[in-house]
mmCIF file of the N, C-alpha and C atoms, coordinates in Angstrom:
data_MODEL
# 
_entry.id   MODEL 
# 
loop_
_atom_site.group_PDB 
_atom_site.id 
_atom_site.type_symbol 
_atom_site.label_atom_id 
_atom_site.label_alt_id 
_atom_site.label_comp_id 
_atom_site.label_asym_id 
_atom_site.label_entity_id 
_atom_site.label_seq_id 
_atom_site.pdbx_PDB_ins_code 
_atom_site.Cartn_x 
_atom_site.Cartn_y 
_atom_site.Cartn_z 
_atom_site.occupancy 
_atom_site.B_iso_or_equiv 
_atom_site.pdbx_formal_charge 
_atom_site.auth_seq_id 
_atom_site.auth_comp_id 
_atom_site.auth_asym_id 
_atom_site.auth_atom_id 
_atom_site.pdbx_PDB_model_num 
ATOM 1   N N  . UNK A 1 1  ? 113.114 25.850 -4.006 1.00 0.00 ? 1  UNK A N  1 
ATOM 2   C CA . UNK A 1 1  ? 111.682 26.111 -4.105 1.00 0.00 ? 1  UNK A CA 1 
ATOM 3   C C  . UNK A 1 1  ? 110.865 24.851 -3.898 1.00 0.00 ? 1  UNK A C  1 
ATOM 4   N N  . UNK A 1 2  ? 111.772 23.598 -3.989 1.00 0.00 ? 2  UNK A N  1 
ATOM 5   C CA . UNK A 1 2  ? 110.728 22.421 -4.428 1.00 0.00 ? 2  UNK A CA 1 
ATOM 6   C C  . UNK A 1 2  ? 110.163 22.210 -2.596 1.00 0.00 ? 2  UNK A C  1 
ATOM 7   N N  . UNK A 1 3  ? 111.166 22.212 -1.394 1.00 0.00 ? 3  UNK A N  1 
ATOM 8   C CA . UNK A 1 3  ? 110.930 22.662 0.126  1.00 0.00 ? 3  UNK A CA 1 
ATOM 9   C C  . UNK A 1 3  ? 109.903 23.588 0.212  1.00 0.00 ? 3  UNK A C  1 
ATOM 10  N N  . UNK A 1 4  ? 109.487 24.854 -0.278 1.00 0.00 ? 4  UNK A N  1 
ATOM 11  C CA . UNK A 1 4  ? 108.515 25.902 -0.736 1.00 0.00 ? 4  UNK A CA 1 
ATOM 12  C C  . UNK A 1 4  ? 107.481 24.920 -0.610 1.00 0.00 ? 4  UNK A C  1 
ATOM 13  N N  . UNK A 1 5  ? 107.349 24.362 -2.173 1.00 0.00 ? 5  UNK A N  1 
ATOM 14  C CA . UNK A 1 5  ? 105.940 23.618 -2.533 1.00 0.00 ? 5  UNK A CA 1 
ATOM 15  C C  . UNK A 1 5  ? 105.555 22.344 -1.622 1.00 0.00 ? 5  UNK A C  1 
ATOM 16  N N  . UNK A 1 6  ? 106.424 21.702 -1.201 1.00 0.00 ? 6  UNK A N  1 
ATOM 17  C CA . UNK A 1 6  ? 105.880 20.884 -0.558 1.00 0.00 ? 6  UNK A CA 1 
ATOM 18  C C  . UNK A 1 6  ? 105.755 20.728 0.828  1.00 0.00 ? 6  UNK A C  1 
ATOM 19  N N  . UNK A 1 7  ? 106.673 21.649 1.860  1.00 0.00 ? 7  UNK A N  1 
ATOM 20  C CA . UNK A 1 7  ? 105.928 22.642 3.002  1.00 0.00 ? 7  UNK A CA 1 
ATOM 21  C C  . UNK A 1 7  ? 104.760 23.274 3.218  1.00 0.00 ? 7  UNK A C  1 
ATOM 22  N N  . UNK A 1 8  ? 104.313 24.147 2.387  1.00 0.00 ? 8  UNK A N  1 
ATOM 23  C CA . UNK A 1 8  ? 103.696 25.328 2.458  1.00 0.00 ? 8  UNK A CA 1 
ATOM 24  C C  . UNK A 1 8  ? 102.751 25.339 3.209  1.00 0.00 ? 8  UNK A C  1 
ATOM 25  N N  . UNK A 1 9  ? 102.176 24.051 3.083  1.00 0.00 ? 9  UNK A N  1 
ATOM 26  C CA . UNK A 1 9  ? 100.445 24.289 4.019  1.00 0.00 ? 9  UNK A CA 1 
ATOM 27  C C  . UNK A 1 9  ? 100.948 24.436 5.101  1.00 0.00 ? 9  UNK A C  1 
ATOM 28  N N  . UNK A 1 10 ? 102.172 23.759 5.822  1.00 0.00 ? 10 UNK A N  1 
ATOM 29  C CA . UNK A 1 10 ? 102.362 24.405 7.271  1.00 0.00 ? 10 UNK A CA 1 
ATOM 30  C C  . UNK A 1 10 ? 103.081 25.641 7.624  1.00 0.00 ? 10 UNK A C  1 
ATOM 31  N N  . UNK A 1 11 ? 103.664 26.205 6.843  1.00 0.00 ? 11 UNK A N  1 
ATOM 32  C CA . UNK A 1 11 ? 104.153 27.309 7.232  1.00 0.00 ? 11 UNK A CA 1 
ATOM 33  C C  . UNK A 1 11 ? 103.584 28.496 7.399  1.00 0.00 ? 11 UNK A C  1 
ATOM 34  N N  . UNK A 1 12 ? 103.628 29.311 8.559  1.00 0.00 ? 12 UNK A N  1 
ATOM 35  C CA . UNK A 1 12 ? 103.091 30.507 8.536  1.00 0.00 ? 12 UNK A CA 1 
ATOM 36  C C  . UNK A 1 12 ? 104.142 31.526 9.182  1.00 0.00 ? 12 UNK A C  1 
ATOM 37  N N  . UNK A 1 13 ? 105.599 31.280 9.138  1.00 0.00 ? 13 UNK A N  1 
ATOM 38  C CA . UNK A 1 13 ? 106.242 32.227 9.381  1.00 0.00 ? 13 UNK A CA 1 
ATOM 39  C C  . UNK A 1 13 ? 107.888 31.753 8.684  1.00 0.00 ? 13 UNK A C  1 
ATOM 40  N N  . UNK A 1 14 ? 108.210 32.947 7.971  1.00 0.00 ? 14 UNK A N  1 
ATOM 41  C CA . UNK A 1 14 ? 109.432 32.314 6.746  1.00 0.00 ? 14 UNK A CA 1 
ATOM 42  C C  . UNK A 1 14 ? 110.124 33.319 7.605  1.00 0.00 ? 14 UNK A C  1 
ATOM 43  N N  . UNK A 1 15 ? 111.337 32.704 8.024  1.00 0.00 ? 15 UNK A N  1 
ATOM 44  C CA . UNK A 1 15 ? 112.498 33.574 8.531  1.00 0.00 ? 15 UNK A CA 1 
ATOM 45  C C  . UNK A 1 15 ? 113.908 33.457 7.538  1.00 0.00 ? 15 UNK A C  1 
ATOM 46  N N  . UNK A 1 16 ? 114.653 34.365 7.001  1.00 0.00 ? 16 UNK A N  1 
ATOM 47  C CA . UNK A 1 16 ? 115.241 34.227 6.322  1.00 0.00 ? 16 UNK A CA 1 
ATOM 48  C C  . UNK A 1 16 ? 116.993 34.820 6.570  1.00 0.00 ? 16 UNK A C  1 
ATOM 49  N N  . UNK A 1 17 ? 118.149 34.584 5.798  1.00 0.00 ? 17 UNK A N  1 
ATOM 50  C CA . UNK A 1 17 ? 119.117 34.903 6.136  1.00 0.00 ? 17 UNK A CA 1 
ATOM 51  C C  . UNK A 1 17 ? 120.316 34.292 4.999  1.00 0.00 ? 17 UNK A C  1 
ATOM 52  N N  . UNK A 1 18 ? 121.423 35.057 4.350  1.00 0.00 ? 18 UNK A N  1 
ATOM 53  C CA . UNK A 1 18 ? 121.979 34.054 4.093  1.00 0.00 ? 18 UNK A CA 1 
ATOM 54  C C  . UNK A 1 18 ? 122.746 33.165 4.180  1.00 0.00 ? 18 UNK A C  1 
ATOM 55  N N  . UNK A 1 19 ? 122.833 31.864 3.571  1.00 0.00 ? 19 UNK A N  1 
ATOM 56  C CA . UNK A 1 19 ? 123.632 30.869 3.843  1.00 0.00 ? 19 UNK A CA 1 
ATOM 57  C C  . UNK A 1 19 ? 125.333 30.411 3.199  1.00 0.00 ? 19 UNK A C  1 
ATOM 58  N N  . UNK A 1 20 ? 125.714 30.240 4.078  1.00 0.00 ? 20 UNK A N  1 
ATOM 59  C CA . UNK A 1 20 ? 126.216 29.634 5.537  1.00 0.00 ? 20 UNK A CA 1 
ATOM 60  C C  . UNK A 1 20 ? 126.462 30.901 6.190  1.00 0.00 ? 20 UNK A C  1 
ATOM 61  N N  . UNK A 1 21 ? 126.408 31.880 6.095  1.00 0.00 ? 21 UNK A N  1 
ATOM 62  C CA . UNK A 1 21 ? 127.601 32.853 6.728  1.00 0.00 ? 21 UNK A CA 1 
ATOM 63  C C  . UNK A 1 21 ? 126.059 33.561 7.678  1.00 0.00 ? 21 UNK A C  1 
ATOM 64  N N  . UNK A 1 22 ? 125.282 33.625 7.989  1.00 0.00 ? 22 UNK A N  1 
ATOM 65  C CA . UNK A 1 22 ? 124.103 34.239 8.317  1.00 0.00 ? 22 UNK A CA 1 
ATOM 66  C C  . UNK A 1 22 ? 124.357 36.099 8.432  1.00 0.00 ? 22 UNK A C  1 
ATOM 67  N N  . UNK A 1 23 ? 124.665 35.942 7.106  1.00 0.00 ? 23 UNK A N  1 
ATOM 68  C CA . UNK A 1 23 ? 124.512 37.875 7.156  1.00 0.00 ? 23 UNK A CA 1 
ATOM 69  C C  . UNK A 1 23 ? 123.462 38.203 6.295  1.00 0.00 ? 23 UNK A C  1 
ATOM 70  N N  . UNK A 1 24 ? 123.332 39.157 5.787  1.00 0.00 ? 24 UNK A N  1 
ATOM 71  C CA . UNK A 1 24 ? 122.077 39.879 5.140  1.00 0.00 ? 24 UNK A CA 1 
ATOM 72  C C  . UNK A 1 24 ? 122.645 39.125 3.906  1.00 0.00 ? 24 UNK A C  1 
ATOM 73  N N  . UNK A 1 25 ? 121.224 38.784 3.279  1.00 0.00 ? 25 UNK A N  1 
ATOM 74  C CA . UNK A 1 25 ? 121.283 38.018 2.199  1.00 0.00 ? 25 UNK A CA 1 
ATOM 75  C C  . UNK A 1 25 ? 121.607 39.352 1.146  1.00 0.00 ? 25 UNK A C  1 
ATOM 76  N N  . UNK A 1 26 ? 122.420 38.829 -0.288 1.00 0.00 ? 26 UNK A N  1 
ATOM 77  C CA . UNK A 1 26 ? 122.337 39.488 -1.441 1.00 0.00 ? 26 UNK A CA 1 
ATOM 78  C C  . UNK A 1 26 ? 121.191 39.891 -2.171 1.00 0.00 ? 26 UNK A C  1 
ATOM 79  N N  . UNK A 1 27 ? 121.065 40.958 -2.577 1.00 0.00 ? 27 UNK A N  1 
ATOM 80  C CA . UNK A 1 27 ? 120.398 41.907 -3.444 1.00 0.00 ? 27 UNK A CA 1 
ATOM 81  C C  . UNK A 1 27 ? 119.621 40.526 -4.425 1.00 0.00 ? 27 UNK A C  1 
ATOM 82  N N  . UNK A 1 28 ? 118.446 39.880 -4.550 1.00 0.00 ? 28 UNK A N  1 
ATOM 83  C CA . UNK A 1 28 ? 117.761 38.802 -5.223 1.00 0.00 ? 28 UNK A CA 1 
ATOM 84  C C  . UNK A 1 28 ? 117.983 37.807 -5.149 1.00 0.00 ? 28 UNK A C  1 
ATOM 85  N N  . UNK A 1 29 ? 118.712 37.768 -4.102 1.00 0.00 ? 29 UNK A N  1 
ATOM 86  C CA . UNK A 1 29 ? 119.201 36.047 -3.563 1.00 0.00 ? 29 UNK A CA 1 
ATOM 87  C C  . UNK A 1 29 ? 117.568 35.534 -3.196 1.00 0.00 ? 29 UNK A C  1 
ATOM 88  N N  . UNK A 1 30 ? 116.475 36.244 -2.661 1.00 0.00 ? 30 UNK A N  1 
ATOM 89  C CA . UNK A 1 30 ? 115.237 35.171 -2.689 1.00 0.00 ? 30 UNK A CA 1 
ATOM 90  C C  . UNK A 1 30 ? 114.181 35.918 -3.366 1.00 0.00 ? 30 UNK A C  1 
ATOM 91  N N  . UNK A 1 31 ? 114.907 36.593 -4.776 1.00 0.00 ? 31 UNK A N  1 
ATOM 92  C CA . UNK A 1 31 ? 113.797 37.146 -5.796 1.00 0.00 ? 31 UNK A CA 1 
ATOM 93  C C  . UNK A 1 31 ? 112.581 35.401 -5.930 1.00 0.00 ? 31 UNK A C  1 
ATOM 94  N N  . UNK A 1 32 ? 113.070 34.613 -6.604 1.00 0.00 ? 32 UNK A N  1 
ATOM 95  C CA . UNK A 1 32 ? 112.113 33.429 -6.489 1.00 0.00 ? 32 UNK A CA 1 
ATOM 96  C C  . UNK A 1 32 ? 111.573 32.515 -5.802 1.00 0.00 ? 32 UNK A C  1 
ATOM 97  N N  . UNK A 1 33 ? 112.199 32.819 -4.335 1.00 0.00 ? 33 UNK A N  1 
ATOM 98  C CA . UNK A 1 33 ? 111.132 32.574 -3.177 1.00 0.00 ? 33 UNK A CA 1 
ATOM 99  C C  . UNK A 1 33 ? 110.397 32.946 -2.813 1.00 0.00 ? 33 UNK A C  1 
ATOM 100 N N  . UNK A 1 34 ? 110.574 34.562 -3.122 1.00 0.00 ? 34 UNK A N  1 
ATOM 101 C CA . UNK A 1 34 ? 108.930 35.179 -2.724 1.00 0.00 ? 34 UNK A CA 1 
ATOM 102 C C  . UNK A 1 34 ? 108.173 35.583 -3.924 1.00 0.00 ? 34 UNK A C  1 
ATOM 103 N N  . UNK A 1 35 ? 108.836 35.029 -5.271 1.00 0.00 ? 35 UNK A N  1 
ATOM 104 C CA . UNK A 1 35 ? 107.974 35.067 -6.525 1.00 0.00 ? 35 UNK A CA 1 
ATOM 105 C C  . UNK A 1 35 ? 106.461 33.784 -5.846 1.00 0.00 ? 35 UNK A C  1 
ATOM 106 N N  . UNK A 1 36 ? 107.813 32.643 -5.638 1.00 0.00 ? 36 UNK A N  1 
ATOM 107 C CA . UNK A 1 36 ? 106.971 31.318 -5.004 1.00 0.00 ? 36 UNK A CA 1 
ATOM 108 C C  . UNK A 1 36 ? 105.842 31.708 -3.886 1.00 0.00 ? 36 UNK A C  1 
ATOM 109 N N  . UNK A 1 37 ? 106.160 32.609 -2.738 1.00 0.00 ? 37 UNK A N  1 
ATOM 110 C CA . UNK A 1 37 ? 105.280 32.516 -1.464 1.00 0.00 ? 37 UNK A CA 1 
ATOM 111 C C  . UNK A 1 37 ? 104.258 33.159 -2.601 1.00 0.00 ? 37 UNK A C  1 
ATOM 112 N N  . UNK A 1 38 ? 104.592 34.532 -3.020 1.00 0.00 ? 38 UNK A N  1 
ATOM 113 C CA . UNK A 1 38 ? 103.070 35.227 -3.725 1.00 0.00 ? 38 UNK A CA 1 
ATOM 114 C C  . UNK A 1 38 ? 102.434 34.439 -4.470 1.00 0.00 ? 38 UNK A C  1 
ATOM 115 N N  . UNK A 1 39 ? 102.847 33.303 -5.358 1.00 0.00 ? 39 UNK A N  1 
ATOM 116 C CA . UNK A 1 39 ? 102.205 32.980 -6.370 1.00 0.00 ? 39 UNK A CA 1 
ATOM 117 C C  . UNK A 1 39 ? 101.067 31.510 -5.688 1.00 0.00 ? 39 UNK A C  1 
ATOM 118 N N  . UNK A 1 40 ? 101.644 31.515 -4.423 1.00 0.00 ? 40 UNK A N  1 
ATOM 119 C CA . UNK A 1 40 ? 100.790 30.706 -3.599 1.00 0.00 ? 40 UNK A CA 1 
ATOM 120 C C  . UNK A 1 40 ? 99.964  31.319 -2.686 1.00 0.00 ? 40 UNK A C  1 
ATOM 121 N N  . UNK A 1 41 ? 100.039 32.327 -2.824 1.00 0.00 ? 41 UNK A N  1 
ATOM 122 C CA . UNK A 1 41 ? 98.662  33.336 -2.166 1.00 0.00 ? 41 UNK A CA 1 
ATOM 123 C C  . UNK A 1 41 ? 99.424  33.308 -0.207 1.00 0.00 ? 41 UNK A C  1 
ATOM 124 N N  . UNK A 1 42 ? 100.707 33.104 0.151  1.00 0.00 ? 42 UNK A N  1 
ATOM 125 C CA . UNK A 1 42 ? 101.198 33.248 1.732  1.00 0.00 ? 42 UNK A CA 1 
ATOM 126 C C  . UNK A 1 42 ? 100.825 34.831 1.636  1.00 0.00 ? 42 UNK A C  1 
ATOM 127 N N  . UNK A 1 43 ? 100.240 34.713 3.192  1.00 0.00 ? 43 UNK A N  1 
ATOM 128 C CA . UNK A 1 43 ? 100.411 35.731 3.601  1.00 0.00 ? 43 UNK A CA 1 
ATOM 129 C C  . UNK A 1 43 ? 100.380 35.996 5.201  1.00 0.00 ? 43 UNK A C  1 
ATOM 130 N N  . UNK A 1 44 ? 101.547 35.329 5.321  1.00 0.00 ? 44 UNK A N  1 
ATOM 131 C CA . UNK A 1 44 ? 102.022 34.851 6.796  1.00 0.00 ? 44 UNK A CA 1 
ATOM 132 C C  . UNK A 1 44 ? 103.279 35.729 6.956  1.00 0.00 ? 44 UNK A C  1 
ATOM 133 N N  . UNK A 1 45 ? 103.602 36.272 8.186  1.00 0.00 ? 45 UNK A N  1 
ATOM 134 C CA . UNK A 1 45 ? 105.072 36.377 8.289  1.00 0.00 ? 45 UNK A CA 1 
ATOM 135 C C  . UNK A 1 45 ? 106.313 36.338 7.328  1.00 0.00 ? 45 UNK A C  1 
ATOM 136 N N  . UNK A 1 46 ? 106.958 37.385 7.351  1.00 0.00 ? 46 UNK A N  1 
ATOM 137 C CA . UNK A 1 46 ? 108.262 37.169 6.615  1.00 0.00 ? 46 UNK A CA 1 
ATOM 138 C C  . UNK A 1 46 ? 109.390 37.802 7.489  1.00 0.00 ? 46 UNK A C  1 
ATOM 139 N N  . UNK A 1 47 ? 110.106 37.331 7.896  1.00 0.00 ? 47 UNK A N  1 
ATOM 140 C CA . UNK A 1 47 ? 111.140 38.069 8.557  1.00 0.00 ? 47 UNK A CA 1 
ATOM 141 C C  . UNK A 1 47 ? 113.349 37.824 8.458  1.00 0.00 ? 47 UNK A C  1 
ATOM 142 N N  . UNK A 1 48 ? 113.727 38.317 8.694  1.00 0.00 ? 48 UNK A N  1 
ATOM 143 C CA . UNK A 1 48 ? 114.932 38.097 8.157  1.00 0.00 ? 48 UNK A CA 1 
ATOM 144 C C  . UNK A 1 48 ? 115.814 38.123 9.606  1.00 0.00 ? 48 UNK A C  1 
ATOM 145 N N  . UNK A 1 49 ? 116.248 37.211 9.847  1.00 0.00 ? 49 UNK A N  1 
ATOM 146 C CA . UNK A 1 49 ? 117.643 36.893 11.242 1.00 0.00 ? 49 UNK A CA 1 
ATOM 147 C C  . UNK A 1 49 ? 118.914 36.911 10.370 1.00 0.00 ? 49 UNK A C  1 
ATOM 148 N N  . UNK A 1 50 ? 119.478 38.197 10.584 1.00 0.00 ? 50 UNK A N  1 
ATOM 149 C CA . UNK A 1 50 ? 121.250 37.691 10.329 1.00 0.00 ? 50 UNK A CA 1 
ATOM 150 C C  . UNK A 1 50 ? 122.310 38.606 10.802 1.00 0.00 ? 50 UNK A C  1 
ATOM 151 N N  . UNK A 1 51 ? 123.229 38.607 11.133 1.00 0.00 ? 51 UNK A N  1 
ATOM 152 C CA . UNK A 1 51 ? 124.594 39.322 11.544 1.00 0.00 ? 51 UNK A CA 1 
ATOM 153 C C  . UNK A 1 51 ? 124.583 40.374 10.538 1.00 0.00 ? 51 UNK A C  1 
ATOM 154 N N  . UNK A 1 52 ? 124.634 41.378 10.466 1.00 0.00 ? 52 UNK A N  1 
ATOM 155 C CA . UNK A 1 52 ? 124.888 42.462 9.278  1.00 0.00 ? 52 UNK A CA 1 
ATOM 156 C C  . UNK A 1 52 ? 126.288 42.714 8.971  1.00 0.00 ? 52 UNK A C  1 
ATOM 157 N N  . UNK A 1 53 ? 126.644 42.550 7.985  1.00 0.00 ? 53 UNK A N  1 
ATOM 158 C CA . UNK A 1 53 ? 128.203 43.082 7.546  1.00 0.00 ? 53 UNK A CA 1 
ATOM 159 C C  . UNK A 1 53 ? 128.318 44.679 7.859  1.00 0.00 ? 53 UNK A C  1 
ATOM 160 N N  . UNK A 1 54 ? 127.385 45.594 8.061  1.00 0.00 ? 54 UNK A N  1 
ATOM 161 C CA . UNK A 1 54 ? 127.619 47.105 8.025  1.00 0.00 ? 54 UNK A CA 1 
ATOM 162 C C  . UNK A 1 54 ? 127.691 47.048 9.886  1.00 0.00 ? 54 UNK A C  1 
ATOM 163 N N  . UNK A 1 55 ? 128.441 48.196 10.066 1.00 0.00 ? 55 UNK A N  1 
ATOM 164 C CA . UNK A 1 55 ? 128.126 48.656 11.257 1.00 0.00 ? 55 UNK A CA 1 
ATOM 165 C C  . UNK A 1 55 ? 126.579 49.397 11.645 1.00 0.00 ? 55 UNK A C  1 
ATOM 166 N N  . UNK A 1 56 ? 126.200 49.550 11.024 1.00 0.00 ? 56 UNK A N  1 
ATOM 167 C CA . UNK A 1 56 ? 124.691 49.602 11.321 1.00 0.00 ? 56 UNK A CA 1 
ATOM 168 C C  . UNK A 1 56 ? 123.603 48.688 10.206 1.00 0.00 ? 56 UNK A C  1 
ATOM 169 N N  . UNK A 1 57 ? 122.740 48.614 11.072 1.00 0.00 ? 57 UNK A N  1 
ATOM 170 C CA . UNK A 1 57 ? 121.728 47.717 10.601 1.00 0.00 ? 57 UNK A CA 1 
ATOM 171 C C  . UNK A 1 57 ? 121.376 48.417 9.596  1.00 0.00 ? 57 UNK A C  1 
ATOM 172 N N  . UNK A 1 58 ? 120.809 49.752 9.699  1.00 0.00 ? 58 UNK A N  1 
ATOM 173 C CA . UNK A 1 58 ? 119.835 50.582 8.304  1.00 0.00 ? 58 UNK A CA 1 
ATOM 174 C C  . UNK A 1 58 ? 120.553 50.040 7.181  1.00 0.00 ? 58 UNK A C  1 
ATOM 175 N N  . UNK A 1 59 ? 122.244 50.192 7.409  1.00 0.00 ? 59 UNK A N  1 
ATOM 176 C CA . UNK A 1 59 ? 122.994 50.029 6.203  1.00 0.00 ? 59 UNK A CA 1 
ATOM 177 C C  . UNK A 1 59 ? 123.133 48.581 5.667  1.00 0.00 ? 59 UNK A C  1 
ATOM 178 N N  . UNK A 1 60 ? 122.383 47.630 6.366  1.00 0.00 ? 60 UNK A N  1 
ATOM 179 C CA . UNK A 1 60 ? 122.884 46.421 5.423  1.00 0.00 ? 60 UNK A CA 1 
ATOM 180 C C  . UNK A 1 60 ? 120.973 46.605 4.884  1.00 0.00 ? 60 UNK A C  1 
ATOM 181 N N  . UNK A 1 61 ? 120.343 47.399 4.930  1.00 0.00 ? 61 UNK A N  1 
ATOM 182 C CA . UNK A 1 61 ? 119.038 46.506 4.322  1.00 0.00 ? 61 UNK A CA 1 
ATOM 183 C C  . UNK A 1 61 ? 118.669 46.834 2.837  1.00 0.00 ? 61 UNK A C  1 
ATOM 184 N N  . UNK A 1 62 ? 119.824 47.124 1.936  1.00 0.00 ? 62 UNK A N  1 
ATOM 185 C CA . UNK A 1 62 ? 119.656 47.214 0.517  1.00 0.00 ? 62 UNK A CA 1 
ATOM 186 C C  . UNK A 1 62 ? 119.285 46.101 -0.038 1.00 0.00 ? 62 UNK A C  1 
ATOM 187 N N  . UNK A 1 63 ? 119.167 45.070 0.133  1.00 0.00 ? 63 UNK A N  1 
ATOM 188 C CA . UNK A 1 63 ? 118.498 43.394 -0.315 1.00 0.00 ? 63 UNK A CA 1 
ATOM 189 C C  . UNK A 1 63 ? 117.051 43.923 -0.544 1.00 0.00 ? 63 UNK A C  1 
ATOM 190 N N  . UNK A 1 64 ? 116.601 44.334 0.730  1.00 0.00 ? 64 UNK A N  1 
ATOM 191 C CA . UNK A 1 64 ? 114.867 44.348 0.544  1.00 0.00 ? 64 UNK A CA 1 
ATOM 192 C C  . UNK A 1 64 ? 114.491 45.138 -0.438 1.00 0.00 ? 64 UNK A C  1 
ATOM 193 N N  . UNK A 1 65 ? 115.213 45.583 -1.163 1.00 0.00 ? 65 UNK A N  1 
ATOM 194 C CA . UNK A 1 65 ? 114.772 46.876 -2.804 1.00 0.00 ? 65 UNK A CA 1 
ATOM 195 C C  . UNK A 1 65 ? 114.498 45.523 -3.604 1.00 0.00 ? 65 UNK A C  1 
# 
């Protein structure tokens, strides 16, 4: 988060994924990154790049709940 705070004024597009393996991130793996973007008023872009472990995409997007 501390990258968060001291980025922020330039960012206007957060692409996300997880790390190292770039598949769909876990179920609150960035509950407090986007506690962080909201509590800084972003309201830029959010988007997610990663390899999906499911054979279909619909099926890996249980994270975003």
């Amino acid at each position: 988060l501390d990258i968060w705070h001291r980025f922020r004024r330039y960012i206007t597009h957060a692409q996300l994924g997880a790390a190292p393996s770039r598949s769909e991130p876990a179920p609150g793996q960035f509950d407090a990154l986007f506690a962080a973007m909201d509590d800084s008023g972003y309201d830029g872009w959010v988007s997610a790049e990663y390899n999906p472990t499911t054979a279909r995409t619909q099926d890996s997007l249980g994270w975003m709940a």
